[in-house]
N, C-alpha and C positions, 0 to 999 in steps of 0.2 A: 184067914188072911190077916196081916201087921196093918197097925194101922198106918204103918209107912209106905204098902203097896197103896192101901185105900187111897191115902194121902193123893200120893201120886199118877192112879188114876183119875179120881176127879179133876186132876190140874190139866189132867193128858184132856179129858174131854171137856173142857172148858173153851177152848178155840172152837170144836165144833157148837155149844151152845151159841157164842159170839156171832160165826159165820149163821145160824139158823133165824138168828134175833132181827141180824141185817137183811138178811134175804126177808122176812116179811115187813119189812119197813116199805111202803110203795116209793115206788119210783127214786131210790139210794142209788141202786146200781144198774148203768146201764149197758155194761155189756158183762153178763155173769160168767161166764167161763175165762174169762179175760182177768176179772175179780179174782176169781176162785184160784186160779194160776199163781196170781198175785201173791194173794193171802197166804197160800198154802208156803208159800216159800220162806215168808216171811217166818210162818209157824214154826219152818224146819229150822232156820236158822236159831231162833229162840231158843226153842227146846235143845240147838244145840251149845247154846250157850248157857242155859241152865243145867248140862248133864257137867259143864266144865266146873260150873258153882258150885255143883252138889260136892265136890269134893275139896274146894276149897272155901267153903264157908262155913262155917258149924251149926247154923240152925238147919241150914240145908240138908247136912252130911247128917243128920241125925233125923228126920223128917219125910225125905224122900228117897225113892230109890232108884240109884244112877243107871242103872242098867233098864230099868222102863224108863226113865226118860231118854236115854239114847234112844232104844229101841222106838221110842214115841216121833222123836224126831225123824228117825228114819220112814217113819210109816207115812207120815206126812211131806216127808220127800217123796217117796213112790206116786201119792196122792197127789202132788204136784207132775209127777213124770206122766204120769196118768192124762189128766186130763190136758196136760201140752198135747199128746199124742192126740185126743179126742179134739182136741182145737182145732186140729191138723186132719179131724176125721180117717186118723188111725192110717193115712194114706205113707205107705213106705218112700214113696219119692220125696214127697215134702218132708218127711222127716229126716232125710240122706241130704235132701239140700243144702238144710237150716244147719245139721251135722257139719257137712264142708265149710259153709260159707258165712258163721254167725260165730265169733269167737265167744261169744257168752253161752251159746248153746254146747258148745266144744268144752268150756271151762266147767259148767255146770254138766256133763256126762264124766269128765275126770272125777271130778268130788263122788257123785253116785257112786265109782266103781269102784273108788278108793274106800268108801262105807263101806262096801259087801263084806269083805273082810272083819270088820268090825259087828258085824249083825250075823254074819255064820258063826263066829265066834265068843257069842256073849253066853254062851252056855254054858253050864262046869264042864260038861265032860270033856267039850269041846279045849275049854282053857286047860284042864290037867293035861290033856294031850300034847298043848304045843306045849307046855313048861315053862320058862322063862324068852320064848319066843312069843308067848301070846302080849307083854307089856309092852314088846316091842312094836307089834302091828298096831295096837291102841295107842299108842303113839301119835299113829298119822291121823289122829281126829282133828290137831293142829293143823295137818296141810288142808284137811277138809273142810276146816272153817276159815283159814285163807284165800283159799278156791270159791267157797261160796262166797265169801266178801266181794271175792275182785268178779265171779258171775252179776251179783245184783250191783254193782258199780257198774258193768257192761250195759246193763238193762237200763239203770234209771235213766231220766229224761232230766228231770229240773229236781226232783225231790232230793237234797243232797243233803238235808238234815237227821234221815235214818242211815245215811252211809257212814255219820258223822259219830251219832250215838252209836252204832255196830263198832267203829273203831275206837270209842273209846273202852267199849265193856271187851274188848281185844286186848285195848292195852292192862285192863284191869287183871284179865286169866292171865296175862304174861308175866307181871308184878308178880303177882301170887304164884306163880309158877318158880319165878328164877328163882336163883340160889345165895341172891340177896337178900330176897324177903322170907328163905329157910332156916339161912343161916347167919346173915347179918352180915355185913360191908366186910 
């Protein structure tokens, strides 16, 4: 194994060390599935804002590896989808409700399904297959990190200084993205 997977395994399982440290702190948190829901989102978000870093920063792009971090973010997506479902005690009505009637729950099932594509596809054989269609469906990792912006903007209550920091490392992948900061004015 490179030490660039190692690398970015440890990073992957550093949130679960995090979440275990806090759970044995007494009395931190007081509704833990509620937390855990929380947290987990936030995770995914990160991680998927570090699979955008990894290829536009150079300690990154040489240090870790973009495809388990995507892969990582997504797995902590599921983990979130997971225990919403569990919140919900896995009951398909309440889950059809919150589906209709919760624009954030609605915005946050587009981003998921907009992923799958992205995570069938991060494997060679799969990319040689689609050919110059595969850069195209990776592509939509932007609608995806839009969609989760504007889901955890749906959710918060008062906290509006992670929505604040989230759009600015938005604005930062975009900078580094256009074709101004490729190729100059």
């Amino acid at each position: 194994m490179s030490y660039q997977n190692i690398l970015t395994y440890l990073i992957a399982i550093l949130p679960i060390l995090l979440i275990t440290y806090i759970f044995v702190l007494p009395n931190d948190v007081i509704n833990p599935i509620s937390y855990l829901i929380n947290i987990s989102g936030h995770i995914s978000i990160i991680f998927l804002f570090l699979t955008l870093f990894t290829s536009r920063i150079e300690i990154l792009k040489k240090n870790l590896n973009r495809k388990l971090i995507g892969l990582t973010s997504f797995s902590y997506l599921l983990v979130h989808v997971i225990l919403y479902f569990f919140d919900n005690n896995f009951n398909y009505s309440y889950v059809k409700d919150d589906l209709f009637s919760l624009k954030y729950i609605q915005v946050g099932y587009i981003a998921m399904i907009l992923y799958l594509p992205l995570v069938i596809s991060s494997n060679n054989f799969v990319k040689l297959l689609l050919g110059s269609l595969w850069k195209s469906i990776h592509k939509t990792i932007y609608i995806i990190m839009g969609l989760s912006l504007i889901h955890y903007f749906l959710v918060i209550k008062a906290d509006y200084l992670i929505i604040y920091f989230y759009l600015f490392l938005t604005l930062f992948v975009l900078l580094k993205s256009s074709k101004i900061q490729k190729h100059g004015p």
